[in-house]
PyMOL Python script that loads the backbone (N, CA, C, O; Angstrom):
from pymol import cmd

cmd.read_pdbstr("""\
ATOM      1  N   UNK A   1     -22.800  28.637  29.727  1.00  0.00           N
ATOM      2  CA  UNK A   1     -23.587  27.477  29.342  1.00  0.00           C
ATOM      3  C   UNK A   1     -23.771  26.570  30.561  1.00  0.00           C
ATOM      4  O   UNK A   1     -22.878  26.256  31.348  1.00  0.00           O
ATOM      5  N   UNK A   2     -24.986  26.214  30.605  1.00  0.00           N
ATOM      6  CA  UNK A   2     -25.037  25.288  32.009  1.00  0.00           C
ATOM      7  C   UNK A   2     -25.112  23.992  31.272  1.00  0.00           C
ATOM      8  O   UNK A   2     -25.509  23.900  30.110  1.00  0.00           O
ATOM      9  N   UNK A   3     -24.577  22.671  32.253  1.00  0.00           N
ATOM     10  CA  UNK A   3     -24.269  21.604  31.861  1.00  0.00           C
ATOM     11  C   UNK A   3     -25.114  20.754  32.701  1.00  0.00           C
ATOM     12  O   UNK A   3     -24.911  21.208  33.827  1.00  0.00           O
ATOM     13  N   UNK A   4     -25.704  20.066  32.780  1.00  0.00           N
ATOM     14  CA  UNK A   4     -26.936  19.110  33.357  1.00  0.00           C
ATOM     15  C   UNK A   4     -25.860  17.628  33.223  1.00  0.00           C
ATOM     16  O   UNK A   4     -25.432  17.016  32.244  1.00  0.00           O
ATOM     17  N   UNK A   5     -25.672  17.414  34.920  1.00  0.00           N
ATOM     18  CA  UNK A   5     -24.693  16.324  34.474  1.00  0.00           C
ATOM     19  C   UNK A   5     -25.469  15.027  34.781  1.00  0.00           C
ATOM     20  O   UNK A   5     -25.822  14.877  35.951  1.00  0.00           O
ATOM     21  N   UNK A   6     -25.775  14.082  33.897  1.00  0.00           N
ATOM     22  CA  UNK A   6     -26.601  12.693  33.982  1.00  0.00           C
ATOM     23  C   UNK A   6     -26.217  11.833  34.841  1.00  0.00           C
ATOM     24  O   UNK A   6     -25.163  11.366  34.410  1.00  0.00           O
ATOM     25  N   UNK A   7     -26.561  11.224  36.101  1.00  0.00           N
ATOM     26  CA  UNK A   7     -26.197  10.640  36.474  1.00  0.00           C
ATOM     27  C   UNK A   7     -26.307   8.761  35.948  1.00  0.00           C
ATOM     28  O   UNK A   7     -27.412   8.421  35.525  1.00  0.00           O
ATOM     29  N   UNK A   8     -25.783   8.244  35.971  1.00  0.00           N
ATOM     30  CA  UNK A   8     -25.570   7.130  35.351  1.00  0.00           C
ATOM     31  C   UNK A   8     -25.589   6.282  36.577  1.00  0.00           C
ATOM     32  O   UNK A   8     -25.232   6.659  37.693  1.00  0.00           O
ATOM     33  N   UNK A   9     -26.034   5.121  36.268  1.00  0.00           N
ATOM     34  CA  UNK A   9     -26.407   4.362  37.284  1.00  0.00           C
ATOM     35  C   UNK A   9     -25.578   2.881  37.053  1.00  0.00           C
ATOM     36  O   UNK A   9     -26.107   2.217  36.162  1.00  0.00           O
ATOM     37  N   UNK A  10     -24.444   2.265  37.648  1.00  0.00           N
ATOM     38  CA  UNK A  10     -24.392   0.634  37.275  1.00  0.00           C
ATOM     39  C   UNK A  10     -25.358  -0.642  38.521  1.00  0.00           C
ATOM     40  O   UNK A  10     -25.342  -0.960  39.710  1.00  0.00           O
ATOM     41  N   UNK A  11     -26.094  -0.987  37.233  1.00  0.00           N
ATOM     42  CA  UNK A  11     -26.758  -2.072  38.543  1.00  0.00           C
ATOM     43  C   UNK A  11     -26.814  -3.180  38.191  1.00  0.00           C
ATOM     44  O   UNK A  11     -26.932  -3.565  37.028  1.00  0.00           O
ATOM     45  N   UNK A  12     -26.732  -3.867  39.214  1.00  0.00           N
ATOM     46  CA  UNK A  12     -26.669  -5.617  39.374  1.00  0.00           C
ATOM     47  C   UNK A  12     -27.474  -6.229  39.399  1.00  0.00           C
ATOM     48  O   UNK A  12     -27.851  -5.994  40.548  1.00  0.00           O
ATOM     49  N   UNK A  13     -28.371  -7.153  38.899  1.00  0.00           N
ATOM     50  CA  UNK A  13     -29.379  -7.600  38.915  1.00  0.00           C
ATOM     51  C   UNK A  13     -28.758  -9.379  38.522  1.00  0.00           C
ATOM     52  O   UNK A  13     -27.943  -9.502  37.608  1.00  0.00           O
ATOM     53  N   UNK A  14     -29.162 -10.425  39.174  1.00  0.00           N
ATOM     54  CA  UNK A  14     -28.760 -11.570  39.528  1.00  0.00           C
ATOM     55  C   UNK A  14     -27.237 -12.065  38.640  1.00  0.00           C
ATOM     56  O   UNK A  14     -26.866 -13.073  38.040  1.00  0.00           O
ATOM     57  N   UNK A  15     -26.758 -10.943  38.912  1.00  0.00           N
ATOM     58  CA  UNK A  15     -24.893 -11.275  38.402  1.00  0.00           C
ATOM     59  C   UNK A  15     -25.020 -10.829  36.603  1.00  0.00           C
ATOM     60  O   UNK A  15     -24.277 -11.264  35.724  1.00  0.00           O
ATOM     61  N   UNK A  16     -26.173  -9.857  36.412  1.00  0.00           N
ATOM     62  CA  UNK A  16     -25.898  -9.116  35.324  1.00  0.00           C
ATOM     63  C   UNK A  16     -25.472  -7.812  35.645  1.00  0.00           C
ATOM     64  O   UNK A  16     -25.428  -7.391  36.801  1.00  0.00           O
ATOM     65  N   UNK A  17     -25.081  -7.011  34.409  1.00  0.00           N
ATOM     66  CA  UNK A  17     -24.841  -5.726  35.133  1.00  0.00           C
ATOM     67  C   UNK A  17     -25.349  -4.705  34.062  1.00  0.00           C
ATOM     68  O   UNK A  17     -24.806  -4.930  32.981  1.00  0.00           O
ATOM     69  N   UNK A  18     -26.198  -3.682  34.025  1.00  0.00           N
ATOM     70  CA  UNK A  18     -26.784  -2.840  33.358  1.00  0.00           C
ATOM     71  C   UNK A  18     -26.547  -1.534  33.562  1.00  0.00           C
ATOM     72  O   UNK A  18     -26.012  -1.210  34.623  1.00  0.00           O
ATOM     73  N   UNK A  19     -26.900  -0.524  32.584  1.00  0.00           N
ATOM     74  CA  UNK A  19     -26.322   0.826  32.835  1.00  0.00           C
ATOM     75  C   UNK A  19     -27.653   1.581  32.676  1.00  0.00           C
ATOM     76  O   UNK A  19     -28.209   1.643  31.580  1.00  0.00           O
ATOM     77  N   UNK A  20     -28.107   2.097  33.673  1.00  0.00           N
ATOM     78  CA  UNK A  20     -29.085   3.021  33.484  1.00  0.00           C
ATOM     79  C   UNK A  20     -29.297   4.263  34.355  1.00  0.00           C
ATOM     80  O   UNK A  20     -28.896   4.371  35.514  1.00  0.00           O
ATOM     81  N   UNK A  21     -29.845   5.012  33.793  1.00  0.00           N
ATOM     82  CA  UNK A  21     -30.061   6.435  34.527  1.00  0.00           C
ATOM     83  C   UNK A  21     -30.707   6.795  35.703  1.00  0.00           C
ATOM     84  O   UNK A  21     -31.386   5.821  36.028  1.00  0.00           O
ATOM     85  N   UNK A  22     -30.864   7.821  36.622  1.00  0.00           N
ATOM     86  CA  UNK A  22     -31.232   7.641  37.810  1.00  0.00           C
ATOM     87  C   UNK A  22     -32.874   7.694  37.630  1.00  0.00           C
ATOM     88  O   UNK A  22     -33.427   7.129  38.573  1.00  0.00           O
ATOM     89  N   UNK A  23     -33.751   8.210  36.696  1.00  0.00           N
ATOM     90  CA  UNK A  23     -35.126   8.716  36.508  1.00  0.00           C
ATOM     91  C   UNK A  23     -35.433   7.335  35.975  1.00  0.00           C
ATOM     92  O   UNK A  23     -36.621   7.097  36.188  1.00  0.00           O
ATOM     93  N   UNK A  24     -34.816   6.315  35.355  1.00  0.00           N
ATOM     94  CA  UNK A  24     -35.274   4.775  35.138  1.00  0.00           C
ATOM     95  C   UNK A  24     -34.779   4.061  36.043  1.00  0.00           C
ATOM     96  O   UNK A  24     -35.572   3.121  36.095  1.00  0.00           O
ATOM     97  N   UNK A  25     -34.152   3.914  36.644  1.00  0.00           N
ATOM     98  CA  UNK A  25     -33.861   3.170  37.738  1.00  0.00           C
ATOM     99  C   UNK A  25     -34.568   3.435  39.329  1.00  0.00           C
ATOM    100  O   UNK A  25     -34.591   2.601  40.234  1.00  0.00           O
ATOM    101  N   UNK A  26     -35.077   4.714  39.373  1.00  0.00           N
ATOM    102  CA  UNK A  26     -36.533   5.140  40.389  1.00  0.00           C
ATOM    103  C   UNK A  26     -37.744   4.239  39.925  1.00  0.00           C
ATOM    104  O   UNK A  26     -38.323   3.429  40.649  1.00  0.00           O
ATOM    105  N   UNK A  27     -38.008   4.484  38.722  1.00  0.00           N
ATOM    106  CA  UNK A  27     -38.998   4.288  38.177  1.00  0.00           C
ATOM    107  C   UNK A  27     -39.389   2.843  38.002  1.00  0.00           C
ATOM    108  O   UNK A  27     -40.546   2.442  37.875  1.00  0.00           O
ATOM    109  N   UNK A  28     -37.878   1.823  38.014  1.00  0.00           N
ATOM    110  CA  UNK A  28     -38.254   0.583  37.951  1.00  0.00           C
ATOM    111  C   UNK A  28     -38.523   0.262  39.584  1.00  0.00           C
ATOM    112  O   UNK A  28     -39.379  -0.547  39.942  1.00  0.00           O
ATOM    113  N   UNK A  29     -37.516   1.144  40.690  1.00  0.00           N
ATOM    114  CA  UNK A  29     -38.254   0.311  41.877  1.00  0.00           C
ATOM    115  C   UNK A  29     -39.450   0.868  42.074  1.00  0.00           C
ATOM    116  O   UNK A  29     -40.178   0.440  42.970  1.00  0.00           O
ATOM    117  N   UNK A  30     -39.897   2.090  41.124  1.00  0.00           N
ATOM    118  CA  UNK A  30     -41.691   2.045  41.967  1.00  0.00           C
ATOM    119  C   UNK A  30     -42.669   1.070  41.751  1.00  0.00           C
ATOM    120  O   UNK A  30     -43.691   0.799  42.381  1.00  0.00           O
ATOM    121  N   UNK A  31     -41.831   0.272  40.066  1.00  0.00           N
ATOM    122  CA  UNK A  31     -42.468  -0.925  39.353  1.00  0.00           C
ATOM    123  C   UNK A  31     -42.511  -1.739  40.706  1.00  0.00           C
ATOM    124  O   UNK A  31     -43.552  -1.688  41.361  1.00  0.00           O
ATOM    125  N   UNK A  32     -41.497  -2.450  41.143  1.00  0.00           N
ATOM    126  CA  UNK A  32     -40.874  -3.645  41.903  1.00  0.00           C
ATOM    127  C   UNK A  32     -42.199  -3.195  42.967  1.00  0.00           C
ATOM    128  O   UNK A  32     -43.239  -3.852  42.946  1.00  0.00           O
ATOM    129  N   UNK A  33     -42.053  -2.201  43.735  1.00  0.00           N
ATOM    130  CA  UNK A  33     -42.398  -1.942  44.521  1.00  0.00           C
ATOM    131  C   UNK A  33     -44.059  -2.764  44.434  1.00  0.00           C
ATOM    132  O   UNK A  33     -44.346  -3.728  45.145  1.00  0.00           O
ATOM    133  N   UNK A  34     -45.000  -2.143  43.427  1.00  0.00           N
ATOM    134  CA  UNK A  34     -46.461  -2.247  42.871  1.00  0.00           C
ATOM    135  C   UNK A  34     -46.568  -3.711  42.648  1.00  0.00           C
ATOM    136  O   UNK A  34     -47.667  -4.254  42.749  1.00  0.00           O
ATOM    137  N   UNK A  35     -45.441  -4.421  42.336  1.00  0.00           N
ATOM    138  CA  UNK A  35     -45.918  -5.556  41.202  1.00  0.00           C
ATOM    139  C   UNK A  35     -45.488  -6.839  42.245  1.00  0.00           C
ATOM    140  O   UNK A  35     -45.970  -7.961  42.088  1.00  0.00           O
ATOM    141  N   UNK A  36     -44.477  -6.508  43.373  1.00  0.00           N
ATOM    142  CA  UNK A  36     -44.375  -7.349  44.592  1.00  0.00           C
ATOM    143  C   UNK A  36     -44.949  -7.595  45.764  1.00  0.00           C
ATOM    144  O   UNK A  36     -45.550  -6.720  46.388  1.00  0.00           O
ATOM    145  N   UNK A  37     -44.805  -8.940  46.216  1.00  0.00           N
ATOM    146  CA  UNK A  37     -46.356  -9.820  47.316  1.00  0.00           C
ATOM    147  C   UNK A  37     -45.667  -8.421  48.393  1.00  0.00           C
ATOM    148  O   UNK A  37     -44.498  -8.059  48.529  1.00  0.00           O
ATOM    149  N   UNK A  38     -46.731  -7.980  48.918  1.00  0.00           N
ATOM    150  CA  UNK A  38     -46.352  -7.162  50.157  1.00  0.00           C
ATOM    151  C   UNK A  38     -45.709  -7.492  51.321  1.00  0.00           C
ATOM    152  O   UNK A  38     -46.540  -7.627  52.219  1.00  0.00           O
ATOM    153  N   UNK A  39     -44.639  -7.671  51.674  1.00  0.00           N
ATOM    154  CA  UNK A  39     -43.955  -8.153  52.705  1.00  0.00           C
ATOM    155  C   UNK A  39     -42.727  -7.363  52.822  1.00  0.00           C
ATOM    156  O   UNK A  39     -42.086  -7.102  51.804  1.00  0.00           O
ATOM    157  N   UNK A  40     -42.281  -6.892  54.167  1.00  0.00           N
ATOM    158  CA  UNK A  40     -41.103  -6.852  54.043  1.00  0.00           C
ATOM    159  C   UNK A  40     -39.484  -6.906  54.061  1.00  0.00           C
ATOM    160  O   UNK A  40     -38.709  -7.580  54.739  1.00  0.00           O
ATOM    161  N   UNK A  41     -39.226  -5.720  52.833  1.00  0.00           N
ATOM    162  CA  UNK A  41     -37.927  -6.633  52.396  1.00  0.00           C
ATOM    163  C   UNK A  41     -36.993  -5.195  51.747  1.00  0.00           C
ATOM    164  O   UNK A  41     -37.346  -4.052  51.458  1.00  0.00           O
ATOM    165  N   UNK A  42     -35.914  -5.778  51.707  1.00  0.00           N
ATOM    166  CA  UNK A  42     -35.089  -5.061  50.991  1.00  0.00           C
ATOM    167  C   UNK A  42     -35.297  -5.162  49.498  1.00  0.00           C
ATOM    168  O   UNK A  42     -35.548  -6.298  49.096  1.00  0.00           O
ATOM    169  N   UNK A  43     -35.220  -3.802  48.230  1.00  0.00           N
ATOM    170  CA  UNK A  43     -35.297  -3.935  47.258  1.00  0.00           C
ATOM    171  C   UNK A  43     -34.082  -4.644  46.805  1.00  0.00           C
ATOM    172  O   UNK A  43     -33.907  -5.744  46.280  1.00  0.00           O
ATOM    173  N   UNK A  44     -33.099  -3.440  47.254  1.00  0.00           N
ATOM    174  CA  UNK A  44     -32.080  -2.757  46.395  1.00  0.00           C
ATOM    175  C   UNK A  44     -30.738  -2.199  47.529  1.00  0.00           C
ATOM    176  O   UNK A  44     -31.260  -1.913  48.607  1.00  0.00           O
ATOM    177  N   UNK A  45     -29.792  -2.064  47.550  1.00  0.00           N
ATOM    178  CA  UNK A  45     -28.585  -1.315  48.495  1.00  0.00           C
ATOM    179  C   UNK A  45     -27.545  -0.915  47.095  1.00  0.00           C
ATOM    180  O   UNK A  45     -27.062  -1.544  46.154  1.00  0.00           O
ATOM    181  N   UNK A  46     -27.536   0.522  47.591  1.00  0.00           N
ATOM    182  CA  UNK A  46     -26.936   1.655  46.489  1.00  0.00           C
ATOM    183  C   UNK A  46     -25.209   2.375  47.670  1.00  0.00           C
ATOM    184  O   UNK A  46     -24.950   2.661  48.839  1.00  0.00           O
ATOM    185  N   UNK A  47     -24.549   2.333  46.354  1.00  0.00           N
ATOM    186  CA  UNK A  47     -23.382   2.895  46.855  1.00  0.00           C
ATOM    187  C   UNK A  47     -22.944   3.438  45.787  1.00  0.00           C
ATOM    188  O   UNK A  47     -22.594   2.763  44.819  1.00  0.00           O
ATOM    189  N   UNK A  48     -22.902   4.754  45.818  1.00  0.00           N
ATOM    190  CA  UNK A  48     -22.124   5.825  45.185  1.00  0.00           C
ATOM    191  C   UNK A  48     -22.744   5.361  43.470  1.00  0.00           C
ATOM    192  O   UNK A  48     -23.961   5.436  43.302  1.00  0.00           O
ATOM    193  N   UNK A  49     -21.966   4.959  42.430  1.00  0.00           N
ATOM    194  CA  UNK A  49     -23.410   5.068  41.465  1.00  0.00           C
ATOM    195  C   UNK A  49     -23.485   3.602  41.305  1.00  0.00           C
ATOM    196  O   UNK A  49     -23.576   3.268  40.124  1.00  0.00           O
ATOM    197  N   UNK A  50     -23.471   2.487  42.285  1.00  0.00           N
ATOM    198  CA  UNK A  50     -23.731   0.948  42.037  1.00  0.00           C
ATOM    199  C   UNK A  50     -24.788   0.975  42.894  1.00  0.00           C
ATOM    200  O   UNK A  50     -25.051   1.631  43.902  1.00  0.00           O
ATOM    201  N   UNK A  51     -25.348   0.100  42.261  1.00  0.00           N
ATOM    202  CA  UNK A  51     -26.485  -0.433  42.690  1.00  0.00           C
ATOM    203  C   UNK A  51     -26.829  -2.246  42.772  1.00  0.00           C
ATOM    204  O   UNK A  51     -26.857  -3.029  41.822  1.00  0.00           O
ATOM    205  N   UNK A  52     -27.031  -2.497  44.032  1.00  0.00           N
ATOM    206  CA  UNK A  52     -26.945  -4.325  43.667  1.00  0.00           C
ATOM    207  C   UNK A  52     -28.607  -4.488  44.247  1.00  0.00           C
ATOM    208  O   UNK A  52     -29.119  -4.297  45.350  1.00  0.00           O
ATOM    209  N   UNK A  53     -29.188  -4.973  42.805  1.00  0.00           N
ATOM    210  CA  UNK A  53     -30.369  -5.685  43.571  1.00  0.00           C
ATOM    211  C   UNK A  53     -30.460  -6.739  44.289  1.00  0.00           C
ATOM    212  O   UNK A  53     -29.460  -7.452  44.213  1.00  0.00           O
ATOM    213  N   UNK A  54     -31.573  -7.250  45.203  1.00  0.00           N
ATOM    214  CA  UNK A  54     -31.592  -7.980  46.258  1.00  0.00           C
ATOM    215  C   UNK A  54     -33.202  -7.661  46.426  1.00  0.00           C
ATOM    216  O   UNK A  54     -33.951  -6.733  46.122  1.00  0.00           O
ATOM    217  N   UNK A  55     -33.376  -9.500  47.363  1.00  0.00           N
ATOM    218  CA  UNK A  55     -34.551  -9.469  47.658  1.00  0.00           C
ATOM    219  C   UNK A  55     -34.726 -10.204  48.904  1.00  0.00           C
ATOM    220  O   UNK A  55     -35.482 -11.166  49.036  1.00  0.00           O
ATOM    221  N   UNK A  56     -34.119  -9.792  49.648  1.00  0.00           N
ATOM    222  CA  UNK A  56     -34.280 -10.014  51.343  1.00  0.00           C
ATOM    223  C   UNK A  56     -35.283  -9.689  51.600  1.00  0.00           C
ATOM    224  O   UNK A  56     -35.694  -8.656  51.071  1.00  0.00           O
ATOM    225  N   UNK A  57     -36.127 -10.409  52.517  1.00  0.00           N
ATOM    226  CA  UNK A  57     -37.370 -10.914  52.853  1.00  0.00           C
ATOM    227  C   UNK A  57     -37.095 -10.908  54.752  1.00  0.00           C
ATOM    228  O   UNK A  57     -36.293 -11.615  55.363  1.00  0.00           O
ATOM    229  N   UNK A  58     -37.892 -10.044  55.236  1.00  0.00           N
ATOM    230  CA  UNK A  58     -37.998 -10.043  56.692  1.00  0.00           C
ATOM    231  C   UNK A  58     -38.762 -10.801  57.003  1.00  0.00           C
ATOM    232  O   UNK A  58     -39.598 -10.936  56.110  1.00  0.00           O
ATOM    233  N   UNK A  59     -39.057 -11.792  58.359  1.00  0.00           N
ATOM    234  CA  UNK A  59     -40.347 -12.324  59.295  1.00  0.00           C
ATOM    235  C   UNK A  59     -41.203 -10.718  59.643  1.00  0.00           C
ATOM    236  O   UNK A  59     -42.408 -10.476  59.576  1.00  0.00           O
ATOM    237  N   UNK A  60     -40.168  -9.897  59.984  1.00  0.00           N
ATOM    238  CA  UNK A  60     -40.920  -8.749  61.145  1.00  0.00           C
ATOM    239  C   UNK A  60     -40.587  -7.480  60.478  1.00  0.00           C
ATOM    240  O   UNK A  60     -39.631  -7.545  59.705  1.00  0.00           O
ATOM    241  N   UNK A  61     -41.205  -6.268  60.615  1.00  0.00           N
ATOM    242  CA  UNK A  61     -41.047  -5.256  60.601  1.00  0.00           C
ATOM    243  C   UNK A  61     -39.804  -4.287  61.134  1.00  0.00           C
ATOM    244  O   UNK A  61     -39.402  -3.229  60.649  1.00  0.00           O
ATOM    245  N   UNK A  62     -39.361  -4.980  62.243  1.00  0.00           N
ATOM    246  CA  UNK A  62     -38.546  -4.935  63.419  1.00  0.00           C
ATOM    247  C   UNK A  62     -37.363  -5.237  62.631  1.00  0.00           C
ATOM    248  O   UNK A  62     -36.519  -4.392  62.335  1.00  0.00           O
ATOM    249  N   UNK A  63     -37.330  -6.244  62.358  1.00  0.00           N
ATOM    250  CA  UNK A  63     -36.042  -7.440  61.834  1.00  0.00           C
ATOM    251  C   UNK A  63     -35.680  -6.243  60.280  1.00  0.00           C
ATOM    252  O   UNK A  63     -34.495  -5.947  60.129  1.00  0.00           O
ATOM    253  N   UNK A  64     -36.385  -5.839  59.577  1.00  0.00           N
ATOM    254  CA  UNK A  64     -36.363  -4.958  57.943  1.00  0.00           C
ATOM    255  C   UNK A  64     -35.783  -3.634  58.576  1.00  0.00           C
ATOM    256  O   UNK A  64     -34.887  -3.204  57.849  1.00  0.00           O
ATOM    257  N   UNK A  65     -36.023  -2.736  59.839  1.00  0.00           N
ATOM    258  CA  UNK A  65     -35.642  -1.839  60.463  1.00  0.00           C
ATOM    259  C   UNK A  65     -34.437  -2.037  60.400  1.00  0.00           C
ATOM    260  O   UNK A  65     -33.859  -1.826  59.334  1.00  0.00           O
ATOM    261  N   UNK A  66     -33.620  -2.573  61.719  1.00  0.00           N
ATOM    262  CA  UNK A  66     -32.318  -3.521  61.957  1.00  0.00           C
ATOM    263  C   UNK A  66     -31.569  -3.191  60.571  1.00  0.00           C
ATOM    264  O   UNK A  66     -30.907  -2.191  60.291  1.00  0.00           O
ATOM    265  N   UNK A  67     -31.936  -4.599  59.593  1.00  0.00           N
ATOM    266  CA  UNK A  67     -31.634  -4.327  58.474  1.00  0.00           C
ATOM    267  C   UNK A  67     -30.915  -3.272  58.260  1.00  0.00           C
ATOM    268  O   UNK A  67     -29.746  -3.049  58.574  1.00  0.00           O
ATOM    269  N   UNK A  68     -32.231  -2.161  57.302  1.00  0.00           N
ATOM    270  CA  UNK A  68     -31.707  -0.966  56.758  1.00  0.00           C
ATOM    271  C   UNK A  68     -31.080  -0.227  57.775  1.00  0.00           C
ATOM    272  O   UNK A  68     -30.700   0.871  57.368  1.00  0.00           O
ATOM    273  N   UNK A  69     -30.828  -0.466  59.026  1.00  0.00           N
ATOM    274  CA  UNK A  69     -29.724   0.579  59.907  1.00  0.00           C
ATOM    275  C   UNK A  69     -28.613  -0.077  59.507  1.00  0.00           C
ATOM    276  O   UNK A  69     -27.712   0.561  58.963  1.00  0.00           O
ATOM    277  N   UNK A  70     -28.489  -1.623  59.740  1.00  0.00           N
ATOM    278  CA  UNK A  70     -26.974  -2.035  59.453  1.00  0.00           C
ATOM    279  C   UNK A  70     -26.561  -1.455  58.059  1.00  0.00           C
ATOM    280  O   UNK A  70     -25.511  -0.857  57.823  1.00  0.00           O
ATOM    281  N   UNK A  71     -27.462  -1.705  57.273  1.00  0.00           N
ATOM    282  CA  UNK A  71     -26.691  -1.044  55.603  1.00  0.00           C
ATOM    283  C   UNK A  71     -26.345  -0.114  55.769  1.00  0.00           C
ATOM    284  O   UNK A  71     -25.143   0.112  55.628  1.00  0.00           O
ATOM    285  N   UNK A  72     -27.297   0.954  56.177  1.00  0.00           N
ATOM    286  CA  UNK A  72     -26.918   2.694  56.562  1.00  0.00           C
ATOM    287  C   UNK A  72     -26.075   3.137  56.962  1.00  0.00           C
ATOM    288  O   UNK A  72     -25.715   4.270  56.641  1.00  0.00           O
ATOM    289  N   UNK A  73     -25.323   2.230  57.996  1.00  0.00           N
ATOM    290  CA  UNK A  73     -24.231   2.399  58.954  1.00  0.00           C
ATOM    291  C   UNK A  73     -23.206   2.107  58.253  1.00  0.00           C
ATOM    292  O   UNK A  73     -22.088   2.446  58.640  1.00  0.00           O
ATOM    293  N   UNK A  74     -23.410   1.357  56.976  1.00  0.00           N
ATOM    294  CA  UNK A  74     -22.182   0.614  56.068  1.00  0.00           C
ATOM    295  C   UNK A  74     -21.853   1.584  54.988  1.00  0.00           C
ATOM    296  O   UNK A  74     -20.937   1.633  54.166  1.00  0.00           O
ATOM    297  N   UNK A  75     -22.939   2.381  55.256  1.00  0.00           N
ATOM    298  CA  UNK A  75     -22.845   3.815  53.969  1.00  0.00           C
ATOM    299  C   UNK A  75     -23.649   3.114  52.685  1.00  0.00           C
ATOM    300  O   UNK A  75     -22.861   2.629  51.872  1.00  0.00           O
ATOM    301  N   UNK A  76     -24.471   3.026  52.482  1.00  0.00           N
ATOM    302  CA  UNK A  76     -25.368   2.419  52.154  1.00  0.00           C
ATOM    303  C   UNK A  76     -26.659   2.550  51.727  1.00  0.00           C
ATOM    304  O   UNK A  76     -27.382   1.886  52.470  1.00  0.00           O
ATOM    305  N   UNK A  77     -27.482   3.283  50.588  1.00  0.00           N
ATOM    306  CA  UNK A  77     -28.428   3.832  50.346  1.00  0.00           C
ATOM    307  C   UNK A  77     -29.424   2.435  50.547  1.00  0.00           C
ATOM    308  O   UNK A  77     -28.929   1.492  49.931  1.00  0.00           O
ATOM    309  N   UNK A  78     -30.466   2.137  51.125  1.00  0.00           N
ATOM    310  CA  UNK A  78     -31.084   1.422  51.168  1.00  0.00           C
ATOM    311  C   UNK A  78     -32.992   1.795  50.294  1.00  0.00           C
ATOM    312  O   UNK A  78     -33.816   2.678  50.533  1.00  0.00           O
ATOM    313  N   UNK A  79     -32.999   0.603  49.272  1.00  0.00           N
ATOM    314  CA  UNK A  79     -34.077   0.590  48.612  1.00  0.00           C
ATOM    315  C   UNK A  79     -34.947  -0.686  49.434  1.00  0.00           C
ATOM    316  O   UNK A  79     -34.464  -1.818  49.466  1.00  0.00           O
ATOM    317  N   UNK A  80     -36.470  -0.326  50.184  1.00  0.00           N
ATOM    318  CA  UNK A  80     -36.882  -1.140  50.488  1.00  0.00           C
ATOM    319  C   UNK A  80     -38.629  -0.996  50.788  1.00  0.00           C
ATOM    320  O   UNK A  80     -39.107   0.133  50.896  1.00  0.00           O
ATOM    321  N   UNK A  81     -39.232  -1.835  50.870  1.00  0.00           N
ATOM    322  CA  UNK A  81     -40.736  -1.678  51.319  1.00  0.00           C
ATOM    323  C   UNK A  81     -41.116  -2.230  52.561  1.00  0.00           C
ATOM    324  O   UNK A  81     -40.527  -3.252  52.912  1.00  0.00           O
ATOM    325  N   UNK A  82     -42.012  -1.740  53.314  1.00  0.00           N
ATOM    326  CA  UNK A  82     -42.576  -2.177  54.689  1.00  0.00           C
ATOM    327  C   UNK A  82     -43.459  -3.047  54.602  1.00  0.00           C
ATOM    328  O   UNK A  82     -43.813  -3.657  55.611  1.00  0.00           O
ATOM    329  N   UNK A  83     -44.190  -3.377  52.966  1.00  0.00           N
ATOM    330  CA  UNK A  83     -45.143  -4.356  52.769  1.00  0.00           C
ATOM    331  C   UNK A  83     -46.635  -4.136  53.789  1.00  0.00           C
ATOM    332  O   UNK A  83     -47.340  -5.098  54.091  1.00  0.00           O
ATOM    333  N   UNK A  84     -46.841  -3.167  54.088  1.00  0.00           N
ATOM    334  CA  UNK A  84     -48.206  -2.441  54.558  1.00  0.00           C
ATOM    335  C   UNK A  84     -49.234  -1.618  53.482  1.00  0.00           C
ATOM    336  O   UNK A  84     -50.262  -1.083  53.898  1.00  0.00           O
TER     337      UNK A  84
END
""", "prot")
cmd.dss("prot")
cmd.show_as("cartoon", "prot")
cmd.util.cbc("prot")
cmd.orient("prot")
């Protein structure tokens, strides 16, 4: 019997905390993504199955780069847009 294991998602959203799956929790940042002023910014920073939203806001392109390396380097799945 094969077993399809769900991944479960805990995420943070302004000091709430919600439980959702990985195929709704894509799906809401493609929302975020569509429905936000184009600039960029960090969505989201994911670790193992947490997730803390965030809405860091760059001046530069440059400065959002930086950024997502420092998270990356922190182990750190980074959710974000270039706002182009």
């Amino acid at each position: 019997m094969l077993m399809l294991e769900v991944s479960q998602l805990t995420v943070t959203v302004d000091g709430h905390t919600y439980e959702m799956g990985r195929k709704e929790f894509n799906n809401f940042i493609k929302m975020l993504k569509k429905s936000l002023k184009k600039q960029p910014m960090i969505l989201a920073i994911e670790k193992g199955s947490h997730v803390e939203m965030r809405k860091d806001v760059y001046k530069t392109q440059k400065d959002l780069t930086n950024a997502i390396c420092k998270w990356n380097r922190s182990g750190y799945k980074v959710q974000y847009t270039r706002g182009v």
